[in-house]
N, C-alpha and C positions, 0 to 999 in steps of 0.2 A: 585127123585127130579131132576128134568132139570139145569143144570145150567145156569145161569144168561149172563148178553151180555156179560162181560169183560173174565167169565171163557168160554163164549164160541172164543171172539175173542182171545185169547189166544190159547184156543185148534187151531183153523183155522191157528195162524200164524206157530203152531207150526209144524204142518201137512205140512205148506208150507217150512220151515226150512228145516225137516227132509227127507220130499220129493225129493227135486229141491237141493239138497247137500248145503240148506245154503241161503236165498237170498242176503245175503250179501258178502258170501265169497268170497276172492281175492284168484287169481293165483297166486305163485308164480313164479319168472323168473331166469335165471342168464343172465347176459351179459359176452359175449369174446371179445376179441380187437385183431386182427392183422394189419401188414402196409406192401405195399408195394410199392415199392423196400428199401430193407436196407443192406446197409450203402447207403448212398444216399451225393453227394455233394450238397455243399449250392447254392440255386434256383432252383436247380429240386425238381417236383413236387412230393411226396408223398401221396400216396391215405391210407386213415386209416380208416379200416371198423370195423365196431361193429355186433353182431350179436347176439340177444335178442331169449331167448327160454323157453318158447313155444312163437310161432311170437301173437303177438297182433295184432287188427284190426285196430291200428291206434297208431299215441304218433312219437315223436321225444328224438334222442339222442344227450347230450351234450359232446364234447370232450375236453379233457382236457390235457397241459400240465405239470405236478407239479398242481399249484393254476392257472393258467393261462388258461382264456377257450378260447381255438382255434376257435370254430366255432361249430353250431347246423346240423344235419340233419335231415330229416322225417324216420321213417320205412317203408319199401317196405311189401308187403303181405309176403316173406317170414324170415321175422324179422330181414331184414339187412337195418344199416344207413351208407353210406360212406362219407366221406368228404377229398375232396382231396386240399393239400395245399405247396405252394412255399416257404412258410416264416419263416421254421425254421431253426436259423445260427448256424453256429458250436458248436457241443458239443454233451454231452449226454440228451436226452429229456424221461425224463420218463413220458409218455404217459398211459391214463387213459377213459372209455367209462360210461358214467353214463345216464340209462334208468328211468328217474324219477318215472315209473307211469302212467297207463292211465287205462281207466273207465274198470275195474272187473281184471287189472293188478298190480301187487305189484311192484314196481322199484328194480333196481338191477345198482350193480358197479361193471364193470371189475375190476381184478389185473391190476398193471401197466406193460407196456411192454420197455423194451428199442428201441429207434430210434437214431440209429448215424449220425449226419454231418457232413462234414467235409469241410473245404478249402483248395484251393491249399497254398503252404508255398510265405509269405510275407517278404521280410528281409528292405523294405522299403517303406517310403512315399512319392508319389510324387506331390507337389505343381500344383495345375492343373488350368486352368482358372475359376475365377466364373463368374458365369450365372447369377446373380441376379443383380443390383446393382440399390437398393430401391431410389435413390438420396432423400431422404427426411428427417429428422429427427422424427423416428419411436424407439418406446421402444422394442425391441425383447427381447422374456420371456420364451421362450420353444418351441421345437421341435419333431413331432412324427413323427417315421419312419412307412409304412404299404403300402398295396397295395391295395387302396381306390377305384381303377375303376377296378377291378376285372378283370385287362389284364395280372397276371404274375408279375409283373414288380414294384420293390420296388418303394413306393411315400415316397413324404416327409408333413407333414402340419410343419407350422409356425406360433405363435403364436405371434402378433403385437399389442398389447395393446388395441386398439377396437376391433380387430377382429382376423380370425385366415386364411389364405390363404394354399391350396396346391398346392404343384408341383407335378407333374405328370413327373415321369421318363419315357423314352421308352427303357431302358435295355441296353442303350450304353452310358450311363454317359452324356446325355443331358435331362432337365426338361422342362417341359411347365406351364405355371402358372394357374392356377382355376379362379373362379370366387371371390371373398372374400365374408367373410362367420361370421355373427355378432359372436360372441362368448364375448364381452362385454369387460371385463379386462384378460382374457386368459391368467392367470399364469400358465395354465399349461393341457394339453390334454393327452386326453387315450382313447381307441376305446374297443369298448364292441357289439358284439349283443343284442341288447336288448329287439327286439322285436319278437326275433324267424325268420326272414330273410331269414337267408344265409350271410347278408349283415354288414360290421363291420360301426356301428354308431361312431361319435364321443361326449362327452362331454369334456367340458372347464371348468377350476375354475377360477370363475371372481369375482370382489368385487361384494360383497351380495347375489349370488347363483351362482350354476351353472347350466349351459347351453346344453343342449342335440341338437344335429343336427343329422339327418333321411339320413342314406345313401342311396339315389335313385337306384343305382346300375350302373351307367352311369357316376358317378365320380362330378356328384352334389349332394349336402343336402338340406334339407328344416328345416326348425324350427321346431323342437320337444317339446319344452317342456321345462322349467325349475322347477328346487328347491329354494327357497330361503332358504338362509341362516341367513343373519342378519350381519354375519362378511365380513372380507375377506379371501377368499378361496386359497390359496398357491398350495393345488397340491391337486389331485383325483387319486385315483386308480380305476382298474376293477379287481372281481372276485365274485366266486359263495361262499357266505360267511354262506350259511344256506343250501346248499348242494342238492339244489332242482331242478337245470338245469337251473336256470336263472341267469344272470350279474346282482351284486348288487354294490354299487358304497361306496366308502367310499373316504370323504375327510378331509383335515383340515378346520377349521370356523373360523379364525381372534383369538382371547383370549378365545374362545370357545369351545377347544380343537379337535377330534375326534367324526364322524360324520359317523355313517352306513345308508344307505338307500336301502333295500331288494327291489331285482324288481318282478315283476311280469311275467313278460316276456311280455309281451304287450305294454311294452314301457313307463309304470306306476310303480310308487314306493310304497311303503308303507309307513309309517311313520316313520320318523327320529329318530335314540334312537345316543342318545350323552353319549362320554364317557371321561374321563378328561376333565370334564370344568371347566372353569376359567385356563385352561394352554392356551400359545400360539403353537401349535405346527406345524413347516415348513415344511416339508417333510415325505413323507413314502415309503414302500414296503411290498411288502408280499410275504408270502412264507410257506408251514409247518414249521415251527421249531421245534416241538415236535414230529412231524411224527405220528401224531391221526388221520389225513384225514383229518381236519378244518383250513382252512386259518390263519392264524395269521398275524399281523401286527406290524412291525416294523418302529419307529417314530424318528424322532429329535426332540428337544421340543429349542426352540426359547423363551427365557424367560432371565434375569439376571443370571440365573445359567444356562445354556446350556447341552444339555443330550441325549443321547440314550437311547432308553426303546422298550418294545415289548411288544403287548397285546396279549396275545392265546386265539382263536378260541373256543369255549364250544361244537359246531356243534348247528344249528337250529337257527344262526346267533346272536347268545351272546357269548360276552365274559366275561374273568376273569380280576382282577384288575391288571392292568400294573406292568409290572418291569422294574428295571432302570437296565442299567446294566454299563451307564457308564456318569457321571456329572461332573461338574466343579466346579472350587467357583463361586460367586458370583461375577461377573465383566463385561464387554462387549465381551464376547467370542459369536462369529457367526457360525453356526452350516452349515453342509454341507447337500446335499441330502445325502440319505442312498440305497446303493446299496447290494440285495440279491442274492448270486449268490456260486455255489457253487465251491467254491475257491481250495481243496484240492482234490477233483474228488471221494469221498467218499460217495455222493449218500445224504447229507446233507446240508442244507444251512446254509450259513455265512453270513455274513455280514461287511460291507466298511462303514468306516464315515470321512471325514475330520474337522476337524476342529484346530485352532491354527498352522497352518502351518503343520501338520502332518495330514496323513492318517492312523487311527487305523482300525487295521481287527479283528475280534474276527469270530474264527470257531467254529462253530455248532458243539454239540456231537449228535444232534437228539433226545434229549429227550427235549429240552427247554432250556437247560444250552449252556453255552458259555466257551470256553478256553478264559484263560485272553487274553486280547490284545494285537496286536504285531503293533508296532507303526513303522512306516517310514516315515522320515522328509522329507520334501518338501523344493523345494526353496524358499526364501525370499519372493519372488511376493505372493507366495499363505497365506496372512499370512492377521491378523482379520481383516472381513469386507468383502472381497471378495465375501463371498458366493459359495464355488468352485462344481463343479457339476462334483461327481464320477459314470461311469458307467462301466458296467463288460462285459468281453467276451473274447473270444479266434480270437484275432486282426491281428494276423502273421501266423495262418495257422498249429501251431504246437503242438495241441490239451491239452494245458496246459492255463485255463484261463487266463485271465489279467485284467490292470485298467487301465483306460482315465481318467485325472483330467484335467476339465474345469472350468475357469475362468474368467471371465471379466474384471477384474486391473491386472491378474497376467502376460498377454503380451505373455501367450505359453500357451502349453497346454503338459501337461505330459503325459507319457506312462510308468506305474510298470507295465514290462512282467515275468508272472509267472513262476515258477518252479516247477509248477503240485503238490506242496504237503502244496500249503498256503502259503508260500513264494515269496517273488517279489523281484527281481533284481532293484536296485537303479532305481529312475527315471531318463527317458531320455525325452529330450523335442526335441519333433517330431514335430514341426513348432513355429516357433514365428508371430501370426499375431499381430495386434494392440489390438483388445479385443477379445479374444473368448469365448464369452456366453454362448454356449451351442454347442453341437453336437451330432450325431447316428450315426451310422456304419451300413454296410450291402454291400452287392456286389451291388454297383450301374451302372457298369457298363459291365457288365457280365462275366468275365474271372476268374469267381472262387475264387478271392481274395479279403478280405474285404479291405472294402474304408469306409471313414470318407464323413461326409459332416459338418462343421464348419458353425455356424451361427458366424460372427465377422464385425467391425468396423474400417474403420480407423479414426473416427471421428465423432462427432454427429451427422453426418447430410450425414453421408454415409457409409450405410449397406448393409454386402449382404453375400451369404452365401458361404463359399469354399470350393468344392470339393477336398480332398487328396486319391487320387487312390494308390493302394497297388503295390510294383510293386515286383515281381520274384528277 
């Protein structure tokens, strides 16, 4: 008896299967990661290659440091991607290579490797002339530090209430100003590649979406694209949240809580999955906290009760139901950004929050839990209402992180330098301007030592930003 079409197309496929080892089967690969030179001072350039085996005929690698992706490259025919970069500041950067994938290839993720940097030692700030001075009455809302025309050499963008402007450093502590650039209501920028490049894009969080701008590579953008939201947008993050080699964005949405949007790598998003809605929430970061490989995000919730919480990561861009870890009563308590950064040099992150005049830290054990909080008072100025804006790093050179508390009522701007083991020495206030809104750090002026750049006021109607260079 002959068999029929379906048993014979069967037989055929099966011939072709067992023939051709599979028409469907993938390779498997692994990835390795090395960098060189290390230990490397802050702004020299580090080159960090990956190498995928068996080489595939094509596909790009994402690198990464912790949750933070540094930058993409292509594979070479004999399966290396390198990407060399100026922009990582003191400390220890655990460094990561992830080969998504490509046609009859399985993807594969390096171990992480360590990368040391380091600065020369700071024991002060010096007051330096500012470059700016907007003479206008302009809302300034946020600040991104990055090196936007691809010469080396840290830039600044500024976020001004229509729109977002940058400065272009040339490596000796003078700026040039861009063209300005729509970003809408601009509360707050973050740079991602998002189209597979080379080139770090920006988006903005403005009232009712945010905004994507197209890095050219020459140090101008063009219009990308937005999302709509529907709320107002307080701050955006970037990271690979579904573990796939592309920048997926996640922000806050007005009383609409928590907002992921997977990209595609083409400069396109997928569809918006919201989480905490009906919460208000102000601020975020991310970071492992559990140490599964999956981004997590940590929040302040901007609400009558005012709160810390962290959502963890599931992988494949979901997560689980938030935890709070740390709330108030119910009253007009104003919650701070929240800074992740690892505070006690144990290869886990922690986390900074201000609020009520106090900066509470809570260390990371790595698995998702928190040691209770260690609370340190702040002065008078920084107390409800303010808004103060905490950010983390090793400030003076002496490989033990720290924290900058910024303010805008509170007339200074503080500095808790750490004691390498989660610990901070009383705050010291390391300039009084008029308002200090916000600031970044980085060697803006090339001698090894990190420098402040202060976005600040003496007045409504005259803004502009100040330079405090580190000095020996």
């Amino acid at each position: 008896m002959r068999p029929n079409f379906c048993e014979r197309t069967a037989l055929f496929v099966s011939f072709l299967w067992l023939g051709c080892g599979g028409l469907f089967a993938q390779i498997s690969t692994s990835t390795a990661i090395s960098t060189s030179p290390d230990p490397i001072g802050v702004g020299v350039p580090v080159k960090i290659q990956a190498t995928v085996t068996p080489a595939p005929p094509s596909g790009r690698v994402t690198f990464y440091d912790r949750t933070t992706i540094l930058g993409t490259a292509p594979i070479n025919p004999s399966g290396q991607a390198s990407f060399t970069t100026e922009a990582l500041l003191p400390g220890s950067h655990r460094l990561r290579a992830l080969f998504p994938g490509a046609t009859g290839f399985l993807g594969s993720r390096s171990s992480y490797i360590l990368q040391e940097t380091w600065s020369s030692p700071a024991s002060a700030l010096q007051v330096g002339a500012h470059y700016v001075d907007f003479g206008q009455e302009i809302e300034p809302l946020c600040m991104l530090a990055g090196d936007f025309n691809l010469d080396g050499k840290p830039d600044v963008a500024i976020g001004m209430g229509s729109y977002f402007q940058i400065y272009f450093g040339d490596g000796k502590g003078s700026f040039s100003p861009s063209a300005q650039f729509n970003g809408g209501g601009t509360y707050a920028l973050a740079s991602g590649d998002f189209r597979g490049t080379g080139l770090m894009d920006i988006v903005s969080a403005n009232a009712g979406n945010i905004e994507f701008s197209w890095n050219q590579g020459n140090g101008s953008f063009v219009p990308g694209g937005m999302i709509l939201t529907g709320g107002t947008v307080l701050d955006v993050n970037v990271a690979d949240f579904n573990g796939d080699g592309n920048a997926d964005v996640v922000f806050t949405n007005g009383a609409f809580g928590i907002n992921v949007a997977l990209g595609n790598g083409d400069g396109t998003f997928q569809k918006v999955k919201n989480y905490l809605p009906q919460t208000s929430v102000y601020r975020l970061a991310v970071a492992d906290f559990n140490g599964d490989g999956s981004p997590d995000i940590a929040f302040a919730i901007l609400a009558d009760a005012a709160g810390l919480g962290v959502m963890y990561g599931e992988g494949g861009g979901d997560f689980a139901a938030p935890q709070i870890l740390f709330s108030t009563a119910v009253g007009t308590e104003v919650p701070s950004a929240v800074s992740a950064f690892d505070f006690n040099r144990d290869g886990k992150p922690d986390l900074a929050y201000v609020i009520s005049g106090a900066l509470h830290v809570f260390l990371g054990n790595g698995d998702g839990t928190f040691e209770p909080d260690v609370v340190y008072p702040l002065p008078a100025d920084f107390a409800e209402g303010v808004y103060p804006n905490p950010i983390s790093g090793d400030f003076n050179g002496d490989g033990k992180p720290d924290i900058a508390i910024f303010g805008s009522a509170a007339q200074e701007f503080e500095i808790l330098y750490g004691n390498g083991d989660g610990t901070f020495q009383p705050p010291a206030p390391e300039y009084r301007p008029a308002r200090p809104y916000f600031g970044v750090y980085g060697d803006f002026n090339g001698d090894g030592r990190m420098d402040f750049l202060v976005f600040d006021s003496r007045d409504d109607f005259n803004f502009y930003f100040q330079p405090l260079w580190g000095l020996d």
